[in-house]
BASE-806316 format. One line per field, with one value per residue (C-alpha): residue number from 1; x, y, z; residue in one letter. Coordinates in nm, 3 decimals. Layout:
BASE-806316
vofi = NUM  ...
c1 = X  ...
c2 = Y  ...
c3 = Z  ...
papa = a  ...
This chain:
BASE-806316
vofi = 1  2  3  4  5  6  7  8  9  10  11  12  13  14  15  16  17  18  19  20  21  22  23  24  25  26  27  28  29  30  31  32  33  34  35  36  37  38  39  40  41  42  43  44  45  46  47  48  49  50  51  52  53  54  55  56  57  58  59  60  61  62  63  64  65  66  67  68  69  70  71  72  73  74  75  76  77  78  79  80  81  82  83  84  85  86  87  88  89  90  91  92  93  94  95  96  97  98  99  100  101  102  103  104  105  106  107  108  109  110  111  112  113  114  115  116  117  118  119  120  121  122  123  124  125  126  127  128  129  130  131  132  133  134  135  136  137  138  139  140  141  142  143  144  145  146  147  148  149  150  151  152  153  154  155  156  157  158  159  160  161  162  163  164  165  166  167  168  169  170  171  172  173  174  175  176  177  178  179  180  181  182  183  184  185  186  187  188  189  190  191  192  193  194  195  196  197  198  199  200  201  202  203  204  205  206  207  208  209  210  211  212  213  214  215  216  217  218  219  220  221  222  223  224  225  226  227  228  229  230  231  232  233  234  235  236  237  238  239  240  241  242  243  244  245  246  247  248  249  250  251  252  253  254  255  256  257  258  259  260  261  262  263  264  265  266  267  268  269  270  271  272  273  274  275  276  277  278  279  280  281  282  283  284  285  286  287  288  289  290  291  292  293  294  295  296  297  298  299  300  301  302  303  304  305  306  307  308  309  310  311  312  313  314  315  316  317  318  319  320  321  322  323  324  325  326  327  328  329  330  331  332  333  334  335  336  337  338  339  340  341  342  343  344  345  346  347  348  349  350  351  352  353  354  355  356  357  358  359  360  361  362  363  364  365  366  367  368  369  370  371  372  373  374  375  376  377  378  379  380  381  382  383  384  385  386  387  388  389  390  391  392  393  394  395  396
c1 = -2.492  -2.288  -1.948  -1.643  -1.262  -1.097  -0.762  -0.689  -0.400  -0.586  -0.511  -0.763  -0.825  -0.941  -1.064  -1.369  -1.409  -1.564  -1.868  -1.872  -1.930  -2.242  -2.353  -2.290  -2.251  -2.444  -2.312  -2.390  -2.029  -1.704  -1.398  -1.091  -0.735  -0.385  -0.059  0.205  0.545  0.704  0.510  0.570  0.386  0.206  0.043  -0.054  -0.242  -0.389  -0.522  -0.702  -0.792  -0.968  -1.114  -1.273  -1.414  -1.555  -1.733  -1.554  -1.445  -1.032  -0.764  -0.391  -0.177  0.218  0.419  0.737  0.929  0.762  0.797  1.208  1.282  1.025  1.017  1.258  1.552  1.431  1.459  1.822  1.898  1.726  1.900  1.557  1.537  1.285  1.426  1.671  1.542  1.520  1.182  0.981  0.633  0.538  0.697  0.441  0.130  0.126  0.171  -0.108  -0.324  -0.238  -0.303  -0.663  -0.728  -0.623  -0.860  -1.173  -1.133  -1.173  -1.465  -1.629  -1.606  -1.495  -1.579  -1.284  -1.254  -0.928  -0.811  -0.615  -0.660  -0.727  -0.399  -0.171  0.010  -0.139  -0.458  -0.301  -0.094  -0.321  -0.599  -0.371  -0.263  -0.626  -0.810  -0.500  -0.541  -0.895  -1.026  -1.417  -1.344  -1.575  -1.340  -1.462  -1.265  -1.424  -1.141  -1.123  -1.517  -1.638  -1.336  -1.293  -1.019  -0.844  -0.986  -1.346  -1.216  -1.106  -1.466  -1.640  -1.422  -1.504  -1.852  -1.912  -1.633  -1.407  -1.006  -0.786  -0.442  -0.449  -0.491  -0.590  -0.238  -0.039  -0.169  0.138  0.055  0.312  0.366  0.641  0.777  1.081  1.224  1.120  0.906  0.762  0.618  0.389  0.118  0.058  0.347  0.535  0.391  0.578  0.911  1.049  0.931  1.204  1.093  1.055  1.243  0.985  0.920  1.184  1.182  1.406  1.723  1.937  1.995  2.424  2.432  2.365  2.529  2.766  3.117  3.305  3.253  3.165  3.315  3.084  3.102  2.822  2.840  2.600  2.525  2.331  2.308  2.134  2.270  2.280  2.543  2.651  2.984  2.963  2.645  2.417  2.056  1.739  1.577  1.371  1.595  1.895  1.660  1.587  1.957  2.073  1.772  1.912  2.284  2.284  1.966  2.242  2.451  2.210  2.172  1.912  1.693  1.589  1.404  1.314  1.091  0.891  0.705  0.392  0.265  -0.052  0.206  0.169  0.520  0.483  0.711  0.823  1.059  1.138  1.338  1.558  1.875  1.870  1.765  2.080  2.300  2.258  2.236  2.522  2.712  2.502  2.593  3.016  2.995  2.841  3.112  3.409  3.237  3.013  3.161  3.178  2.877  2.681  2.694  2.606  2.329  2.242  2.139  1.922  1.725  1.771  1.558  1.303  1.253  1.223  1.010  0.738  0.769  0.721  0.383  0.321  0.307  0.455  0.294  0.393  0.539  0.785  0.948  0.957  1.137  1.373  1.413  1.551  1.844  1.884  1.890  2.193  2.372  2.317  2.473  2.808  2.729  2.885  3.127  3.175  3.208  3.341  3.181  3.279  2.964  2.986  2.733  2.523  2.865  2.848  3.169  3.293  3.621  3.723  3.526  3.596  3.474  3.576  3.399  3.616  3.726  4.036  4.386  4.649  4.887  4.773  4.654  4.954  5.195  5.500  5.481  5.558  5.269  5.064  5.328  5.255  5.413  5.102  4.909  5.058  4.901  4.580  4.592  4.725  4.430  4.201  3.909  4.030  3.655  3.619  4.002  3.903  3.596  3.747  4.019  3.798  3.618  3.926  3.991  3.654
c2 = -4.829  -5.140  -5.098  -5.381  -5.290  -5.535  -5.590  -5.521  -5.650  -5.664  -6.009  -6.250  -6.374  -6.009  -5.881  -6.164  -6.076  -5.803  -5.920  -6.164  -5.917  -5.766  -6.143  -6.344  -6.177  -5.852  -5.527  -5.257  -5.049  -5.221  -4.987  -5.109  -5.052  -5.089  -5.034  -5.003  -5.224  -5.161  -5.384  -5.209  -4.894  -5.102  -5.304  -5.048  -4.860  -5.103  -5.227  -4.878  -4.885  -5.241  -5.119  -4.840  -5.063  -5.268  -5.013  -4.970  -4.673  -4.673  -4.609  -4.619  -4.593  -4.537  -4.695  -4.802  -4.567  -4.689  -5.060  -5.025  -4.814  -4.988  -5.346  -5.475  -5.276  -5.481  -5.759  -5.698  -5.612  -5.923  -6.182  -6.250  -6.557  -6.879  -7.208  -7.058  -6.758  -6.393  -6.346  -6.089  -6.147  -6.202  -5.909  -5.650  -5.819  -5.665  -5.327  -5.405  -5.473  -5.167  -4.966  -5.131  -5.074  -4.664  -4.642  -4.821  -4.605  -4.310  -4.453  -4.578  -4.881  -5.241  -5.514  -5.648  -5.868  -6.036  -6.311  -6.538  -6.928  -7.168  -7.310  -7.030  -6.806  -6.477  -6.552  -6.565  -6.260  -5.974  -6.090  -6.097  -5.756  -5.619  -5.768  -5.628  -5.349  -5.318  -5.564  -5.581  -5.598  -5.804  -6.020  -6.253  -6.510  -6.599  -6.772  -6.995  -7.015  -7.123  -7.370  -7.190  -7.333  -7.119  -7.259  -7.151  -6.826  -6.782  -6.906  -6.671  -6.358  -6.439  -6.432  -6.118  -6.012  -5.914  -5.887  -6.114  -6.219  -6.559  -6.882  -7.230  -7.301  -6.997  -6.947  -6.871  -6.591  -6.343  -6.126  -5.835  -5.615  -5.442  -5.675  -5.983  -6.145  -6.492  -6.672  -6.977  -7.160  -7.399  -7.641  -7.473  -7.642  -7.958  -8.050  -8.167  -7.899  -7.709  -7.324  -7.156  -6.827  -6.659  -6.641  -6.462  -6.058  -5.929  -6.147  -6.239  -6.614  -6.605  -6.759  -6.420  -6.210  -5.972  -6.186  -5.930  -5.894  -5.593  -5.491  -5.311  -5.111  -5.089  -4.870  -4.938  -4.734  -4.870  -5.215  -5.004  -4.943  -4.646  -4.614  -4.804  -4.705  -4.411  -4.295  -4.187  -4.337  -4.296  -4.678  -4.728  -4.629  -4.787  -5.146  -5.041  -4.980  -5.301  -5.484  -5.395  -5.458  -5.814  -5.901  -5.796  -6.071  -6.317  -6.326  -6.397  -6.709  -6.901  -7.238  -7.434  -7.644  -7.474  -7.565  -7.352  -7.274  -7.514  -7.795  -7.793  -7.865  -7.639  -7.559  -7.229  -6.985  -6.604  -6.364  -6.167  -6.000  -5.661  -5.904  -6.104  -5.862  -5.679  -6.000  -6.095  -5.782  -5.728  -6.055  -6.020  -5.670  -5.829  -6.083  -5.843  -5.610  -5.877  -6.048  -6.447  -6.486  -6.173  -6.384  -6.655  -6.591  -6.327  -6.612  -6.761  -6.401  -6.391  -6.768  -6.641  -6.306  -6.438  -6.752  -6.423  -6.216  -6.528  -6.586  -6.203  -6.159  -5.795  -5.671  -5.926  -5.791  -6.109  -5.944  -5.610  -5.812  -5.972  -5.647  -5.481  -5.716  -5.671  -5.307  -5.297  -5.518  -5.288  -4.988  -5.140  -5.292  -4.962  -4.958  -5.067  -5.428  -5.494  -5.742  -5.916  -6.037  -6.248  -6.485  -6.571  -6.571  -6.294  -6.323  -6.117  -5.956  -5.696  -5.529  -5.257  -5.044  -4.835  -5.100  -5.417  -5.645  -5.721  -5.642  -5.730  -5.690  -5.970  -6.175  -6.146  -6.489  -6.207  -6.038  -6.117  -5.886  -6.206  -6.414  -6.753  -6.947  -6.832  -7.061  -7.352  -7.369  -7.316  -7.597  -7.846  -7.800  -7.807  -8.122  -8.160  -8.332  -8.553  -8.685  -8.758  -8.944  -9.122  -9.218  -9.344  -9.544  -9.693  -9.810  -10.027
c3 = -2.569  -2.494  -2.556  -2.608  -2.632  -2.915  -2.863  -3.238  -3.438  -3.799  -3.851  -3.902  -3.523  -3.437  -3.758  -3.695  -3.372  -3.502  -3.667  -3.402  -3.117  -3.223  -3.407  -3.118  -2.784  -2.807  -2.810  -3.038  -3.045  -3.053  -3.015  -3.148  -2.990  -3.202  -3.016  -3.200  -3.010  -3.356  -3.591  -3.984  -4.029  -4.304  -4.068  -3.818  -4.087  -4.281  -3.909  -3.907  -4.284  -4.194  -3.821  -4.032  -4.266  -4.043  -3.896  -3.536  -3.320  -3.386  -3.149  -3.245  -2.985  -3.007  -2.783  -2.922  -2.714  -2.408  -2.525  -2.535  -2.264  -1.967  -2.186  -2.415  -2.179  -1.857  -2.052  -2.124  -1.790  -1.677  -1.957  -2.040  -2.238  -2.216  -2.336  -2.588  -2.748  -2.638  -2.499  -2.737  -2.784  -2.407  -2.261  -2.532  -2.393  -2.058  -2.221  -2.483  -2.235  -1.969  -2.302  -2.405  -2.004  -2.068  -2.359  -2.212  -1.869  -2.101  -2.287  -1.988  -2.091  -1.897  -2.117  -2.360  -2.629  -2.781  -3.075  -2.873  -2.896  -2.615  -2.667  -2.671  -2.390  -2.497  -2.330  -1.991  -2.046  -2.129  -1.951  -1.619  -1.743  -1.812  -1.470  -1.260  -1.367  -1.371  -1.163  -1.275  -1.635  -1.889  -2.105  -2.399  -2.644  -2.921  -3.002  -2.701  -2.650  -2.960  -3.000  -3.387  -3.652  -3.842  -4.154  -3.947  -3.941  -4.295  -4.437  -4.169  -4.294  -4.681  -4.584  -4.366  -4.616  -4.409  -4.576  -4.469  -4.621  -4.484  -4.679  -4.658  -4.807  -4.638  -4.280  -4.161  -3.783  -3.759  -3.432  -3.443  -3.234  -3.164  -2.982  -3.202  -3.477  -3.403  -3.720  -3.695  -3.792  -4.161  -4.214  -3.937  -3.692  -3.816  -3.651  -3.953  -4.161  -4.329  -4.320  -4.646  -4.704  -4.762  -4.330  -4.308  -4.308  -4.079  -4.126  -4.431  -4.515  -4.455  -4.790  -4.939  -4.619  -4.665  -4.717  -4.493  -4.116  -3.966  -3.615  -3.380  -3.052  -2.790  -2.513  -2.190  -1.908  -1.626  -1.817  -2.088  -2.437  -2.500  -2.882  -3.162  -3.278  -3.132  -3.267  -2.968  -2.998  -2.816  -2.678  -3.017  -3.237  -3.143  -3.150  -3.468  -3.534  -3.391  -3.593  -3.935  -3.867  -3.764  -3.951  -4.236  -4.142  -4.062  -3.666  -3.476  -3.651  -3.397  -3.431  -3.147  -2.985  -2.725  -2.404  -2.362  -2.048  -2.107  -2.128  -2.520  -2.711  -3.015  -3.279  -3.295  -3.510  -3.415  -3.533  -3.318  -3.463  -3.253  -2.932  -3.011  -3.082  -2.766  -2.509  -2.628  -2.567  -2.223  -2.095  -2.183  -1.990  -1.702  -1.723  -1.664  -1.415  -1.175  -0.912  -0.938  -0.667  -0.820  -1.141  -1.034  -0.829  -1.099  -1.326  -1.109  -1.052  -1.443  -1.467  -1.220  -1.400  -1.766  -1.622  -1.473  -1.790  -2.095  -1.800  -1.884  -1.495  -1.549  -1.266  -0.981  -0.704  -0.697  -1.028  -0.838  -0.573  -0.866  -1.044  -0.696  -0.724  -1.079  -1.052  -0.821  -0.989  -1.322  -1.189  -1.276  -1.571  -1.771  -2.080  -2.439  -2.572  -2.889  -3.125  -3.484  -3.697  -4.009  -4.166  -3.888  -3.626  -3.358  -3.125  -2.827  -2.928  -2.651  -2.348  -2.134  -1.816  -1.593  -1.281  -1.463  -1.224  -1.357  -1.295  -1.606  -1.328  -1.082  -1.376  -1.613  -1.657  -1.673  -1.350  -0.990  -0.781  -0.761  -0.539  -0.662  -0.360  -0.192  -0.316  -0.191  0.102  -0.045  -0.336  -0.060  0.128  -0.174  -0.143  0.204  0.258  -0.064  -0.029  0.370  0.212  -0.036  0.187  0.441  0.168  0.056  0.389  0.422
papa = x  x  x  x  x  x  x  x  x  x  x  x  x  x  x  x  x  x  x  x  x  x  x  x  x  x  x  x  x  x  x  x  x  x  x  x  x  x  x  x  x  x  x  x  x  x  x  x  x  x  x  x  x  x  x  x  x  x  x  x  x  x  x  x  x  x  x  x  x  x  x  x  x  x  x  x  x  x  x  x  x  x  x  x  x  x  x  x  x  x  x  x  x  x  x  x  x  x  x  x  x  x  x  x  x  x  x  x  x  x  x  x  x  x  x  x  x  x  x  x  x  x  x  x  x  x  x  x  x  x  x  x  x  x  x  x  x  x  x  x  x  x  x  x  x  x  x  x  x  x  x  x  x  x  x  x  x  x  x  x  x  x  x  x  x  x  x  x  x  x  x  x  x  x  x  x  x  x  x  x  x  x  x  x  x  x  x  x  x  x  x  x  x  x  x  x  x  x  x  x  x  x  x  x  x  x  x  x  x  x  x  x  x  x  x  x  x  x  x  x  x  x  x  x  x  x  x  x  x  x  x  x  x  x  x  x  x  x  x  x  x  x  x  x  x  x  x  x  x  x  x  x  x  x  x  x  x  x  x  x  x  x  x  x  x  x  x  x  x  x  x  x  x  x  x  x  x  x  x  x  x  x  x  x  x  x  x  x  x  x  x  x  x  x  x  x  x  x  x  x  x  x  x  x  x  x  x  x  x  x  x  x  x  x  x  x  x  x  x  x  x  x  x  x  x  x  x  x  x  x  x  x  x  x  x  x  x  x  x  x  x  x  x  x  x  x  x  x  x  x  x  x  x  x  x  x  x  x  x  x  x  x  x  x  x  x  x  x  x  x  x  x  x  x  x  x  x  x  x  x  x  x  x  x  x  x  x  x  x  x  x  x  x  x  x  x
């Protein structure tokens, strides 16, 4: 029997790969894999309800716990972000595709299929992940190889009848995960579109926010959150946590013009409230505990590492290299930053640890331990080159 592993959302880009694997490229059994990152439960079992349906050997796979702890917590660690926005989408692929790989080695199986486009990233990522990790695989597009439209695939699904919620005049393609939901597609992909509300599910417009601020405490150890106001959480759950609370107060819309890796500018929005929330706090801890040169060459391991992961190059030795750095520099990053959130504002109000690098005493305007007429010698010496230069420059 020839067998094909579908990287299965149950949206419409892999519901007609279906059909399309036994219509157009042969094979008689198409297995299906779901892994849930943290998608609703909705969609994870209305992707089975629909795999069933169309007649394919289900897997559903949970990895959420996986997905924070080894994913969206490297992230954090690493500042991951790509040109604005905390990177979400690309860092599940390489997981999606190390699970497909789990299920087809059990099946004896090494062909693949997946939905993604010929203009998107997702093609890169999880076939990288799926040929590095098994290096003979099989892998079609139907997508990509048949050059398909969206409004292709929404006639083919009515007529192999195949449910799909897509429209002609909704089409909007929704990815979620814990750490993220990106929403595209229809009038989105406009620059001057204004979004409709209705895009929106995990964050509150701050028109309608609460109109008191909330004041929250996160506690880190090893650059890893690890309690909300002194509630103890496990990695999913405290996401999940962090999700709802400033999705309350409207944090974490993000709309921005992005640069794919095919050199496409597309128009993109995400939501990220728990993502937000938790950079923001990360990033303030680092800031009291980090040396000046660990933070600043920090941020240039943090560009290099978010550049490999939105590439879905998860299993790169160069990021093993990065995350060696990152890693030492995280076993300081320990304490408890205080945060105020109202209507869309997150702010930084207090931070503490027990590795701060900060003395009230030396840095105080009230006390004498710093002896001030020390510096003399050093601020008359300051730009000793650039005065010479302009000096000599002067003279000409």
């Amino acid at each position: 029997m020839k067998k094909v592993v579908l990287v299965y959302s149950g949206g419409l880009d892999t519901s007609v790969c279906i059909p399309m694997m036994k219509e157009f490229y042969g094979y008689d059994h198409v297995i299906t894999v779901t892994v849930d990152v943290g998608q609703p439960m909705d969609d994870i079992i209305q992707a089975a309800e629909k795999a069933k349906v169309l007649g394919t050997e289900h897997y559903t796979i949970d990895a959420k716990e996986e997905f924070a702890r080894d994913y969206c917590f490297a992230s954090l660690r690493a500042n991951g972000d790509y040109q604005g926005y905390p990177i979400s989408t690309s860092i599940a692929r390489p997981l999606i595709g190390a699970k497909a790989v789990e299920v087809a080695k059990k099946l004896g199986a090494n062909s693949f299929a997946h939905g993604c486009t010929g203009k998107g990233n997702d093609q890169f990522r999880l076939e990288f992940a799926i040929r590095a990790l098994l290096p003979d695989a099989e892998i079609h597009a139907p997508v990509r190889e048949r050059n398909m439209t969206r409004s292709w695939e929404i006639e083919y699904a009515k007529q192999r009848n195949i449910p799909v919620q897509a429209s002609l005049e909704k089409i909007w393609s929704i990815d979620e995960n814990l750490w993220g939901r990106s929403i595209e597609g229809g009038r989105l992909e406009e620059p001057d579109y204004c979004p409709p509300a209705e895009i929106y599910k995990w964050t509150q417009d701050v028109i309608h926010a609460p109109d008191a601020a909330q004041e929250l405490l996160i506690e880190f150890v090893n650059g890893i959150p690890v309690a909300i106001n002194g509630s103890s959480y496990g990695p999913s759950r405290l996401i999940f946590q962090a999700n709802e609370i400033a999705g309350l107060h409207g944090v974490g819309r993000v709309d921005i013009m992005e640069d794919r890796m095919l050199g496409l500018k597309v128009r993109e929005n995400y939501e990220c409230p728990g993502a937000t929330l938790l950079l923001k706090a990360h990033a303030a801890l680092e800031a009291l505990v980090l040396t000046r040169e660990e933070l600043r060459f920090k941020k240039l391991v943090d560009q290099e590492w978010s550049g490999l992961a939105y590439q879905g190059l998860w299993f790169d030795p160069y990021k093993d290299d990065l995350e060696a750095f990152i890693g030492s520099t995280q076993r300081r990053v320990e304490g408890k930053v205080r945060l105020r959130i109202f209507k869309g504002s997150l702010q930084v109000i207090g931070r503490s640890s027990p590795w701060a690098l900060y003395s009230e005493e030396l840095a105080s305007f009230d006390t004498t331990t710093f002896d001030q007429r020390e510096s003399s010698g050093m601020v008359k010496n300051f730009g000793l080159q650039a005065r010479m230069y302009l000096a000599l420059r002067g003279s000409r």
